[in-house]
C-alpha positions in Angstrom: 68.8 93.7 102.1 71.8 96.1 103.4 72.6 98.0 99.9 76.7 99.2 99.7 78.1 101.7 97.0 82.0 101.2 96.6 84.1 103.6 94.8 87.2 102.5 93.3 85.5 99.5 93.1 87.6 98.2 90.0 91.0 97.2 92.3 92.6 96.8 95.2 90.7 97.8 98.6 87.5 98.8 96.8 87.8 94.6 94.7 88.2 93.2 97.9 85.4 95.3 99.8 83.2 94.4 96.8 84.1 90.9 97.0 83.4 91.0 101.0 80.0 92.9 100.8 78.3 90.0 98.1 79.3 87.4 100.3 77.9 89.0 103.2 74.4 89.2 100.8 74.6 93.1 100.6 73.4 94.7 96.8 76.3 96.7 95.3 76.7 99.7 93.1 80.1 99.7 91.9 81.6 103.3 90.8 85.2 103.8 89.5 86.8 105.1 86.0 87.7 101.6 84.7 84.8 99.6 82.6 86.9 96.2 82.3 87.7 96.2 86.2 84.1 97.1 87.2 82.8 94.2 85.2 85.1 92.1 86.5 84.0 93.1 89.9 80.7 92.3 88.9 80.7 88.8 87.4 83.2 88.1 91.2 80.0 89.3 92.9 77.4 87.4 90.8 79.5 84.3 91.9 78.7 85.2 95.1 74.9 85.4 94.5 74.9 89.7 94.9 73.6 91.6 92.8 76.0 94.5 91.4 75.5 97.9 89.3 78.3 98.6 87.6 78.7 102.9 87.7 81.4 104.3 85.3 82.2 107.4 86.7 85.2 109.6 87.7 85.2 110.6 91.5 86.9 113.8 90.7 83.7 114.8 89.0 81.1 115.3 91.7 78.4 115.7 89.1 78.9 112.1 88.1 79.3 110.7 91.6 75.8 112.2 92.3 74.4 110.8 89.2 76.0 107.2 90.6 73.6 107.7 93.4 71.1 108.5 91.6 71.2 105.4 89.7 72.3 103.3 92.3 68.9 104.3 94.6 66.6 103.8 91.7 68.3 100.3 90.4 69.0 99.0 93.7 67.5 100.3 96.4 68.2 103.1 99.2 71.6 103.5 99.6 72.6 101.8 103.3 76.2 102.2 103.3 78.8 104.2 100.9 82.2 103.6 100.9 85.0 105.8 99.8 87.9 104.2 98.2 89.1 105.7 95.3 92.5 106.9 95.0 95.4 108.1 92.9 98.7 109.2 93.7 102.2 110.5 92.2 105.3 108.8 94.1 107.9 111.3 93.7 109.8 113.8 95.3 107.7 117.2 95.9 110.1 118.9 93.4 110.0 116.7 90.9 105.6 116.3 90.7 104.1 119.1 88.6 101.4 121.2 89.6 98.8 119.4 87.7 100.1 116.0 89.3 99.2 117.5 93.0 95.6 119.1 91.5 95.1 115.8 90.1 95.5 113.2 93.1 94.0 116.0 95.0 91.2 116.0 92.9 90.7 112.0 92.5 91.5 110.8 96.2 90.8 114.1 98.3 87.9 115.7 96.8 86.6 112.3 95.6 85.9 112.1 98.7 84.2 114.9 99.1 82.0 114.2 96.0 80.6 110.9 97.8 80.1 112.0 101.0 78.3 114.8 99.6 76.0 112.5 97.5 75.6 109.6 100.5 74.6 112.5 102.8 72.2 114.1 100.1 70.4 110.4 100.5 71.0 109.5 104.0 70.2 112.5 106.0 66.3 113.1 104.8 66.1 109.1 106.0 68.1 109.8 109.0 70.3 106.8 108.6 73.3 105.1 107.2 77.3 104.6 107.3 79.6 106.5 105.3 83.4 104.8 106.0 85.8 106.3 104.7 89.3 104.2 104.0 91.7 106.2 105.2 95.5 105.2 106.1 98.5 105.7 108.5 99.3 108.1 106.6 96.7 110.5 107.2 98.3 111.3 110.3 102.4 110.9 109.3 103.5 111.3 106.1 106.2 109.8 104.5 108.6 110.9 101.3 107.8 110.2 98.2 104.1 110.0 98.9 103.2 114.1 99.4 100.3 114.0 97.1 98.7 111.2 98.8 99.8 111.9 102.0 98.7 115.3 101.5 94.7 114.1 100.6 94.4 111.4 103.0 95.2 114.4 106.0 93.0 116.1 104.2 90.1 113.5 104.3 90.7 112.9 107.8 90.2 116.9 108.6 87.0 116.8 106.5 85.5 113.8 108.3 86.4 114.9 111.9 84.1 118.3 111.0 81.6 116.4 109.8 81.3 113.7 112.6 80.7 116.7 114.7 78.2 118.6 112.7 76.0 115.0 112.2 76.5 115.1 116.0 75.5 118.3 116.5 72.0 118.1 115.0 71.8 114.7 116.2 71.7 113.0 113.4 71.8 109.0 113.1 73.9 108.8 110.1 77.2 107.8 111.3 81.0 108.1 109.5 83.5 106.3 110.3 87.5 106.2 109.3 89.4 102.8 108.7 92.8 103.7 109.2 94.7 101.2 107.1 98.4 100.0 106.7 100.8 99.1 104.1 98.6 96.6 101.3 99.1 94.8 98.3 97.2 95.8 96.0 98.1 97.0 92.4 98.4 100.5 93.1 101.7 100.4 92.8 101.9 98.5 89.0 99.8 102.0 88.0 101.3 104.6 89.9 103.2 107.8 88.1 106.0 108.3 89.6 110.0 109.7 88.7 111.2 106.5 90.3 113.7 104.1 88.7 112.9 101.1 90.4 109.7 99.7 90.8 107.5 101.0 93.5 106.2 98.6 96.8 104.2 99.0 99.7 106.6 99.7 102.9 106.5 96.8 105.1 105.0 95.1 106.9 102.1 94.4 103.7 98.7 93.4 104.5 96.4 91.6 102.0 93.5 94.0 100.7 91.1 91.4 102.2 91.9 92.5 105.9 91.3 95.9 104.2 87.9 94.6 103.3 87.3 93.0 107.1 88.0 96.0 108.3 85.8 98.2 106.0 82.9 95.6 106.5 83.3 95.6 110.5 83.2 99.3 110.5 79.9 99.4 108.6 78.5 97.0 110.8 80.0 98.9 113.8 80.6 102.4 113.4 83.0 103.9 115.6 85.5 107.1 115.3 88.2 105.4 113.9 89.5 101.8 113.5 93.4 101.5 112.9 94.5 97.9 111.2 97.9 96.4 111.9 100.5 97.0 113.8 102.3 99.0 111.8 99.0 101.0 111.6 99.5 101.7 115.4 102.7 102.4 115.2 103.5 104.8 113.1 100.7 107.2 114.3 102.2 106.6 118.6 105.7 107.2 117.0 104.5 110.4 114.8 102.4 111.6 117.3 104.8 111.4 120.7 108.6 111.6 118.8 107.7 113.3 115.8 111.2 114.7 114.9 112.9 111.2 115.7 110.8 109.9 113.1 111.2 112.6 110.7 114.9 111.7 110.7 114.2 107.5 111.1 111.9 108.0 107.7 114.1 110.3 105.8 116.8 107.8 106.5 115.3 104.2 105.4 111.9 105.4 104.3 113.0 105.9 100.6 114.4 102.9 99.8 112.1 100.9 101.8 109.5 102.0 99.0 111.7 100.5 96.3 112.3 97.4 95.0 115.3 96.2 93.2 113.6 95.8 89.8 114.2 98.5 87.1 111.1 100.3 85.5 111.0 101.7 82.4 110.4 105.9 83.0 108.3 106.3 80.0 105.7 103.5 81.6 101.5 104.2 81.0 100.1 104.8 84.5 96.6 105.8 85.8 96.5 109.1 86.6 94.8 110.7 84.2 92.5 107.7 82.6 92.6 104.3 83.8 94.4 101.4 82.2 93.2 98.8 79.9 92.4 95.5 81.3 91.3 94.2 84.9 93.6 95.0 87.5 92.2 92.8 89.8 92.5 93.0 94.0 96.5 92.0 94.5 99.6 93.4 92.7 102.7 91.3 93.5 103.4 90.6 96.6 101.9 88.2 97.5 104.3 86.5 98.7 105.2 88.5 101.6 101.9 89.8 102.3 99.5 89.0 105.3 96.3 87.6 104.9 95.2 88.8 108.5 95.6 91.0 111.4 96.3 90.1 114.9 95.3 93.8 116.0 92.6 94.1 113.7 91.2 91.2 115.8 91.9 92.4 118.9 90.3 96.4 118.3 87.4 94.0 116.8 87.0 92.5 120.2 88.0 95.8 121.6 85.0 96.6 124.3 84.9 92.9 125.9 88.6 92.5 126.2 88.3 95.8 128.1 85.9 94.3 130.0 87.8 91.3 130.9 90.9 94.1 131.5 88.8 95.9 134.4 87.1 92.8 135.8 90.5 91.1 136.1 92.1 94.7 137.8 88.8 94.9 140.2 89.6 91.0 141.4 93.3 92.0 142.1 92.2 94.7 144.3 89.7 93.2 146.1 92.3 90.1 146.6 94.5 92.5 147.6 92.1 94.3 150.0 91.2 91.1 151.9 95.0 90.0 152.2 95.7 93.5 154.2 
């Protein structure tokens, strides 16, 4: 029985990977701030016949992620894969997010991180074995306004796991990490958010479901490669940062703004989750639903990415032997 522990397992892309792990008959351990989320996630997963810990614990405090572990290898079992997806953010302009704000998501979605890779590899490496993935995001290679705390962390994660792929390489160890680069999503992240905004917050488009989050996250533990990049957009926006990156700069500070608006008023004074999480069960969706995609055409493709390459170089070595008899 593969056992999975999920931070920021109460909402969003942590739900949805919980949700995906039970029905694939993995055990969970499910770690995040929020008590009325995480036993929601649990009773989802009993429905799914998987057997779920629920771990309260704040992923800024490493001391608490480690005691997760703890628990979750004496309750469960040895920890198979660990997942990192807790997060929070301010979305704001730089000058108007405080110095606390920026310690803050760095501390949650950055050094969160940190905390659980440190306490998967604490596990994992004596045994030689096991995945970390780590959810990372488009925007750990281009970062957009509004978004320089998170932007700022998930670079930062992405540095962070490329050092560590190649130390685990170096001493030729068989516990693998992976990064699931991940696009624009629905999920209620943006109900919660602090932010200076007047209007309420959204995803840019195109918006994914956080179930093709969860495919993604699941494939990846499965199959471990480097990275995995899902959607389009995904694809996209780190070509266009990385081969026009001043085009871009202007394209973003031109639309990119607004595009993370909507038209409906907020009110400033708003509770949000920065510093403790919010009563109640967010659940995996916030509200768009109605716009957003419940799969991935390129996900499906970089899935099926070594036999379509296959195909690719059989059907080029056919041309040019056709061609080479017709000379």
């Amino acid at each position: 029985m593969t056992v999975v522990v999920i931070t920021g397992a109460s909402s969003g892309v942590g739900r949805a990977t919980a949700r995906r792990f039970a029905a694939d008959g993995a055990d969970l351990a499910l770690v995040a701030r929020g008590r009325d989320g995480l036993e929601a996630a649990r009773a989802e997963c009993d429905e799914l016949g998987a057997r779920a810990l629920v771990c309260p614990a704040d992923v800024a405090d490493a001391a608490a992620v480690d005691a997760a572990a703890a628990r979750a290898e004496a309750e469960v079992g040895p920890i198979d894969v660990w997942v990192n997806c807790a997060m929070a953010a301010v979305l704001a302009p730089v000058w108007e997010t405080t110095a606390d704000e920026f310690r803050r998501a760095t501390e949650v979605t950055y050094l969160g991180y940190v905390h659980g890779t440190l306490a998967a590899l604490a596990r994992m490496r004596p045994r030689d074995r096991g995945v970390i993935v780590q959810a990372g995001s488009a925007l750990s290679y281009r970062a957009i306004p509004l978004q320089a705390s998170y932007c700022a962390a998930k670079f930062a994660i992405r540095g962070f796991t490329d050092a560590l792929r190649c130390e685990l390489r170096h001493e030729g160890s068989r516990v693998r990490v992976t990064m699931v680069q991940l696009p624009g999503l629905n999920t209620p992240q943006f109900g919660q958010v602090r932010t200076t905004l007047r209007r309420h917050p959204r995803p840019v488009a195109p918006v994914w479901q956080p179930e093709v989050a969860a495919d993604a996250i699941a494939f990846a533990a499965a199959h471990p490669r480097r990275e995995l990049w899902v959607g389009h957009s995904t694809v996209a926006t780190i070509a266009g940062g990385m081969l026009a990156p001043r085009l871009v700069d202007r394209y973003l500070a031109r639309t990119n703004i607004q595009a993370q608006q909507t038209d409906i008023p907020i009110d400033p004074g708003r509770p949000d989750y920065l510093d403790a999480p919010l009563p109640g069960d967010p659940g995996a969706h916030g509200r768009f639903d109605a716009e957003a995609k419940a799969s991935s055409l390129q996900l499906a493709l970089a899935k099926r990415r070594r036999p379509l390459l296959a195909a690719a170089a059989a059907g080029l070595a056919g041309a040019a032997a056709a061609a080479f008899r017709a000379r």
